[in-house]
SESEKOL-455674 format. One record per residue (C-alpha): residue in one letter; x, y, z. Coordinates in steps of 0.001 Angstrom, whole numbers, padded with zeros to 6 digits, always signed. Layout:
// SESEKOL-455674
AXYZ...
// end
This chain:
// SESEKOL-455674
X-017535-031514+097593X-016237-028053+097332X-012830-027233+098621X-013989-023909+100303X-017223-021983+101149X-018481-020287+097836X-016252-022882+095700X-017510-024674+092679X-015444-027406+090191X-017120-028332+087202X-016148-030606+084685X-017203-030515+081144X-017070-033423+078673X-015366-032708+075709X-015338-034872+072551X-013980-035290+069087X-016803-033685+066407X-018327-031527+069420X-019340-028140+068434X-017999-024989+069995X-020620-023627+070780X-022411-026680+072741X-019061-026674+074702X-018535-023220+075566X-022092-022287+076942X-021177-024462+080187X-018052-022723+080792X-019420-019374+079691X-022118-018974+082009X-019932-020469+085064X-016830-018426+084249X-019009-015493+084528X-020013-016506+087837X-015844-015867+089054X-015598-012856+086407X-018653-011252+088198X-016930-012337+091911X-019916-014210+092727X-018188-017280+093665X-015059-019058+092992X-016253-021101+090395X-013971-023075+087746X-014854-024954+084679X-012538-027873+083439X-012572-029707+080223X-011852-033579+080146X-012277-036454+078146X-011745-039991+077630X-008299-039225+077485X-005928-036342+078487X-004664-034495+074876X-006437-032969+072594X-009773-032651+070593X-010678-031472+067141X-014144-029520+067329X-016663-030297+064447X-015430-026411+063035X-011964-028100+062468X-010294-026241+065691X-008156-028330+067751X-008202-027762+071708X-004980-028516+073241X-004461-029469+076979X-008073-031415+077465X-007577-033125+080777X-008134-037082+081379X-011296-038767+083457X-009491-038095+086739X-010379-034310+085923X-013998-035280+086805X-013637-037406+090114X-012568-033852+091628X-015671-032252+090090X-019079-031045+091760X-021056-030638+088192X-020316-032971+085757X-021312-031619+082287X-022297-033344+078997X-022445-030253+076737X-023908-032302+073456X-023592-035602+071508X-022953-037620+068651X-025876-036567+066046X-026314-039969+065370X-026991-040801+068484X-023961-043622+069330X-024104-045364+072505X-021999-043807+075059X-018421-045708+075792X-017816-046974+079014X-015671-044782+080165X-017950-042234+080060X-020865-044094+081761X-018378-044832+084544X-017143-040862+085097X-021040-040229+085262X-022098-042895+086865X-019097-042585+089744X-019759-038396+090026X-023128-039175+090859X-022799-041959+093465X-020699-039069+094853X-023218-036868+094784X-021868-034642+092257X-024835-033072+090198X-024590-034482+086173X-025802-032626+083232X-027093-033820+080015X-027487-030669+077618X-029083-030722+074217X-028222-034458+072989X-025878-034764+075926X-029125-036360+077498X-028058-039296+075647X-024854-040344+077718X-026872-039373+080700X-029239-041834+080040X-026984-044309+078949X-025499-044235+082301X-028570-045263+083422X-029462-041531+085785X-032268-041051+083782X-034267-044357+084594X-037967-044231+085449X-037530-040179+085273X-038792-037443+083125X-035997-035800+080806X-035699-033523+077494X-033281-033371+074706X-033214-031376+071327X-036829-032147+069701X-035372-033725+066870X-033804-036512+068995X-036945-036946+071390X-037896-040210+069755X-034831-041352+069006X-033832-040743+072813X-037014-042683+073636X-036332-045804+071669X-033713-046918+073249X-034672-045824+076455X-038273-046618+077037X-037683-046309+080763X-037249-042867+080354X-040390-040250+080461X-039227-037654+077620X-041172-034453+077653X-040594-032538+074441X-042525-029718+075721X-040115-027952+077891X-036236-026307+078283X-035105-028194+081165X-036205-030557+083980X-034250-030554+087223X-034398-033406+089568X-031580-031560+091955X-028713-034889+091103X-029694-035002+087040X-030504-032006+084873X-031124-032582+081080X-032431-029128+078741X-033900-029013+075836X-031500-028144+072015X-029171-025426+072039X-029371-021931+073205X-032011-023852+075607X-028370-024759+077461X-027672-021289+078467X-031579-021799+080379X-030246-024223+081914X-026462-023558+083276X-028559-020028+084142X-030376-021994+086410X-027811-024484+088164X-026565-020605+089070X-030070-019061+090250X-030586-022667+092560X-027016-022382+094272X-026437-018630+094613X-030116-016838+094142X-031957-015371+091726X-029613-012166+091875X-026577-013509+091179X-028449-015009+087976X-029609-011688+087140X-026498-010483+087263X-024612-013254+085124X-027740-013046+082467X-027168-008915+082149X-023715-009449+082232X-023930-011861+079155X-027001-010107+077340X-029449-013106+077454X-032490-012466+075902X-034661-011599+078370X-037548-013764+077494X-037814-017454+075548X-040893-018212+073810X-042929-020999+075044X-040747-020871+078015X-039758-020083+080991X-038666-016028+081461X-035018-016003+081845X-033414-014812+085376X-033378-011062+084770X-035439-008409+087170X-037853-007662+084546X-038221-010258+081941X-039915-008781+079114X-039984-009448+075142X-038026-007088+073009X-040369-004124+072595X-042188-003911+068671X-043961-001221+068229X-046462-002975+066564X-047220-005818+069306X-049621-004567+072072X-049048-007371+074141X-045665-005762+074924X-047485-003019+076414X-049396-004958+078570X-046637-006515+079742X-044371-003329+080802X-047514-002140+082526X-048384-005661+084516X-044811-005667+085797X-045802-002021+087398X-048810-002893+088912X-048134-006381+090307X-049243-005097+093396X-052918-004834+092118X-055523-007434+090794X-054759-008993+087487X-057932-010341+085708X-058000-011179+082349X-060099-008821+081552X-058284-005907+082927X-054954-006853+080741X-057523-007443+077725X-058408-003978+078934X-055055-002786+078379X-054624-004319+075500X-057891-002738+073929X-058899-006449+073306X-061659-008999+073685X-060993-011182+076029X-060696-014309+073786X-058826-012549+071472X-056479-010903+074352X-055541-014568+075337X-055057-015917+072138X-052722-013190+070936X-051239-013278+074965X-050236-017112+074367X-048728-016620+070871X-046544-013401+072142X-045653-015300+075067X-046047-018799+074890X-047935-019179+078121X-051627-018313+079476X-051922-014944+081238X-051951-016722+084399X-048993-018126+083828X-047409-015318+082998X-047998-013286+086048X-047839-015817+088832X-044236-016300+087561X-043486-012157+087735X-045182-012209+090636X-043057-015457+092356X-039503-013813+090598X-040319-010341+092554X-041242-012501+095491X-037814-013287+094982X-035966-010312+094550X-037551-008629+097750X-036775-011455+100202X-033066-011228+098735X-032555-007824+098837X-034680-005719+101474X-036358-006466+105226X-039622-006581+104433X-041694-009065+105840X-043383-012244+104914X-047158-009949+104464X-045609-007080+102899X-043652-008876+100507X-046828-010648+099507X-048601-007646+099343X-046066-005772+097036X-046295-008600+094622X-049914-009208+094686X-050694-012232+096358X-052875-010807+098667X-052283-012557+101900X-048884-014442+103123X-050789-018060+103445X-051075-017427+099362X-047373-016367+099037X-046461-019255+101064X-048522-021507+099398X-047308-020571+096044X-043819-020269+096599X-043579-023596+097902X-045467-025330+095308X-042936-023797+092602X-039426-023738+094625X-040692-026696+097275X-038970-023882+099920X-040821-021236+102357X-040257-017799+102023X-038535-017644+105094X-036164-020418+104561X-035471-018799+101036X-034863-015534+102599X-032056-017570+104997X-030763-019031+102162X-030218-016388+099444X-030433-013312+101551X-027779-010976+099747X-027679-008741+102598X-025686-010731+104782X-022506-010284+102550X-020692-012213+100362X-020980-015618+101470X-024712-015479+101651X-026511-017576+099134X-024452-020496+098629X-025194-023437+101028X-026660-025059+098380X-023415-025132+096606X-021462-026502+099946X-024344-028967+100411X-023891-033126+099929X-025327-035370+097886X-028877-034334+096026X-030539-037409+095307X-033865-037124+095036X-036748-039847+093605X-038700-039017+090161X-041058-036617+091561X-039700-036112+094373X-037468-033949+096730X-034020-033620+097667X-033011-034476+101259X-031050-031202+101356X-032796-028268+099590X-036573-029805+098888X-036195-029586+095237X-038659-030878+092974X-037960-031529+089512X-038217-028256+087399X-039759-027655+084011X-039563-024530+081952X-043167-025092+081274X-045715-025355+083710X-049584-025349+082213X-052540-023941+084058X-055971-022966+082536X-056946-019626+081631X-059583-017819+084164X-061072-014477+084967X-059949-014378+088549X-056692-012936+089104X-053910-014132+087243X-051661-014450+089825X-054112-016404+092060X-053888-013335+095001X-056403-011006+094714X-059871-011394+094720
// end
């Protein structure tokens, strides 16, 4: 549990033959978080033992605290793993397995999936690791659902993301689901994410867009969707845009973007949703009216089926105008067990993926206008 309101200890596993960079995405997404006074959050690196560590660059890290660093922890981070795969020691499995009995939350990123599962958190529950390792992952733990096809999947207690930079995805969004989608904004401008991951999900920025090439109309339609979310999206009005067939709009939409059109805009249209019930007093019907939904039972019915949370109780939740403390009872909250599929007790969560599929149609994109 935290030791004060707005406090966060996280404790990242660090390893002999780890790479820097797998170990410093953790703690430089979460340092921002203090840097950018948006919490007093502070990242610790342990290991089996206290001493040192010698990186897989050659660099030895001095001052690498012992398993006791993680009994005081909240987040529990596996940053990477072995490339060969090696089961994970038993001291390990027991700082994992203890944190989450706790109810600390435990993180598998990139191959660190692999010690997660060997602690057994992962059992009869969907996960992802680097693509490379999916069937490797999957071999020795058949009991595990592996899904190659997204960044990260969330089940509120265990988080596991896909290889690499996918990492920063998903420490970016341990931030947005404990202090709001603004202070993840704020820590992805701050750090100069790219602002939008093909084939998955747009990064936690106010307008998530592809960098521009001059040469790629699809970027145009974007820039102009994200000004007229208000308004009815068809297919064939972005085709429109686009000065494309509409076969030929969606096929060059996917391969730009990674996702259907649909897609696409019901997830600018549920990120503004966002942004307004943080920031301003409008209400429920004008929020979903400025973002295109059409009516408030649609906002409400969409919101909750992606964030498992109303509007309103979002709005209490992560409402930056109530000053500086608003926004983080997730982070003060207890344990966030939750079954495969299911919710948490606490917050509602659902298990996130970076990708969610829906088919193509000529109604609105977003689903609110008719």
């Amino acid at each position: 549990m935290p030791t004060s309101e707005g406090a966060l200890r996280i404790a990242v596993y660090a390893f002999d033959g780890v790479t820097m960079f797998h170990l410093s995405v953790p703690q430089l997404v979460f340092d921002e978080v203090a840097r950018q006074g948006l919490g007093n959050w502070e990242t610790t690196l342990f290991s089996d033992r206290a001493g040192s560590i010698r990186t897989a660059e050659g660099h030895t890290l001095g001052e690498v605290r012992g398993p006791a660093a993680a009994e005081e922890a909240d987040v529990v981070v596996v940053p990477s793993w072995f490339e060969d795969g090696r089961a994970a020691g038993p001291a390990l499995r027991r700082v994992l397995t203890r944190a989450h009995s706790r109810g600390a939350t435990v993180a598998g990123l990139c191959l660190g999936a692999f010690a997660v599962a060997d602690a057994g958190l992962l059992s009869r529950r969907a996960a992802v690791t680097h693509w490379q390792a999916v069937d490797m992952l999957a071999a020795r733990h058949p009991d595990v659902d592996m899904d190659a096809s997204v960044l990260y999947i969330d089940h509120g207690d265990v988080l596991t993301s896909a290889g690499t930079a996918s990492a920063i995805d998903a420490c970016l969004h341990l931030v947005r689901s404990r202090l709001g989608a603004a202070a993840a904004n704020r820590v992805a401008r701050s750090l100069v994410v790219a602002p939008h991951r093909e084939g998955g999900q747009a990064q936690y920025i106010e307008r998530p867009l592809p960098p521009h090439s001059s040469d790629d109309p699809i970027t145009g339609v974007l820039e102009w969707a994200l000004r007229h979310l208000a308004e009815p999206l068809t297919v064939e009005r972005l085709a429109g845009v686009a000065h494309m067939s509409r076969r030929t709009f969606i096929r060059a939409f996917q391969a730009s973007t990674g996702v259907t059109p649909a897609v696409w805009v019901k997830r600018q249209r549920l990120d503004e949703a966002r942004r307004l019930l943080e920031s301003t007093e409008l209400s429920i019907d004008q929020v979903a009216a400025a973002c295109g939904f059409g009516s408030s039972v649609t906002l409400r019915q969409s919101f909750a089926a992606a964030f498992d949370t109303s509007p309103s109780e979002y709005r209490r939740r992560f409402d930056t105008r109530l000053g500086p403390t608003a926004g983080r009872g997730a982070a003060s909250s207890g344990s966030r067990h939750v079954r495969p599929g299911g919710r948490t007790p606490e917050e509602g969560l659902s298990p996130v993926r970076a990708t969610r599929k829906c088919p193509p149609h000529g109604d609105d994109c977003g689903g609110g206008n008719p």
